[in-house]
C-alpha positions in Angstrom: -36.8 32.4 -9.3 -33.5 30.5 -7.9 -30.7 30.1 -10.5 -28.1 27.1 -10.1 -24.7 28.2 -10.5 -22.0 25.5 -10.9 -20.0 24.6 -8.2 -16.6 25.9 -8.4 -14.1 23.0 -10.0 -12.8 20.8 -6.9 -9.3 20.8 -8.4 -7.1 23.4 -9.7 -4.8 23.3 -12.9 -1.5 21.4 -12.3 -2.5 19.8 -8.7 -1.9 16.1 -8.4 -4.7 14.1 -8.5 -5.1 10.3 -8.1 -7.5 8.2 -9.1 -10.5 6.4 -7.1 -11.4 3.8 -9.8 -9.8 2.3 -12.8 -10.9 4.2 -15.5 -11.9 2.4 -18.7 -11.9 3.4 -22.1 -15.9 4.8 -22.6 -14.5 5.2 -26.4 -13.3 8.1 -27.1 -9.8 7.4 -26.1 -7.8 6.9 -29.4 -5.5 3.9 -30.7 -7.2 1.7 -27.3 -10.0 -0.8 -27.6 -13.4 0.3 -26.1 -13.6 -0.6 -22.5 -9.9 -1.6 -22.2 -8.2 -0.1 -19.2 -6.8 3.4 -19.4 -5.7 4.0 -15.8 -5.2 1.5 -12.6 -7.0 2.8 -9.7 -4.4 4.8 -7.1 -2.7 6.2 -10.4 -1.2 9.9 -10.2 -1.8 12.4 -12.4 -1.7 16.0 -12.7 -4.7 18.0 -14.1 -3.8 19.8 -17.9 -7.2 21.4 -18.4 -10.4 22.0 -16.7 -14.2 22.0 -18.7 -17.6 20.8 -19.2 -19.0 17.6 -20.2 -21.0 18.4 -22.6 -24.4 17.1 -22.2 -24.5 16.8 -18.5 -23.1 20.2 -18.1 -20.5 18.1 -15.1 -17.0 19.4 -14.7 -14.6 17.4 -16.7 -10.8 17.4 -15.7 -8.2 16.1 -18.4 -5.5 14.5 -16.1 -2.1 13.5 -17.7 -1.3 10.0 -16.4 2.2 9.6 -18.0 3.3 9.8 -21.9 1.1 9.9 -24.0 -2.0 9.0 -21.6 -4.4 12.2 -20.8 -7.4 11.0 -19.9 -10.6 12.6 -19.7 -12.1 12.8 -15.5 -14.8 13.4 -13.6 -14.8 15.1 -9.7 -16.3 11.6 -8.4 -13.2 9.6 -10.2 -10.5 11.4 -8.6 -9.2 12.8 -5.4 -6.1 15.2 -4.5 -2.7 13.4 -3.7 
């Protein structure tokens, strides 16, 4: 019987990151409009916390873009700086 472990997070607390893709608000961003733009692609951010999304189980980075802009990430949406 095989058992699939999670890969190990690609990024560590406090590394810069930048993003591959603008990232859009999916809606649960607060105070913006649902797909408005959260982040322009090529943005640099530093990861604040690591987790799981919750249904697909994926590893979810929060990445703070500036002020006030923390933005929930996946692996695929970012790369390191």
């Amino acid at each position: 019987m095989s058992h699939d472990l999670p890969a190990p997070p690609r990024f560590d607390w406090g590394q810069r990151v930048r993003a591959v893709a603008d990232l859009a608000n999916d809606g649960t961003f607060p105070g913006a409009e649902p797909e408005a733009l959260l982040v322009a692609c090529g943005a640099i951010g530093e990861v604040v916390q690591i987790g799981a999304h919750v249904e697909s189980g994926a590893t979810l980075y929060l990445v703070e873009f500036g002020p006030e802009r923390v933005v929930g990430c996946f692996e695929q949406e970012l790369e390191h700086a």
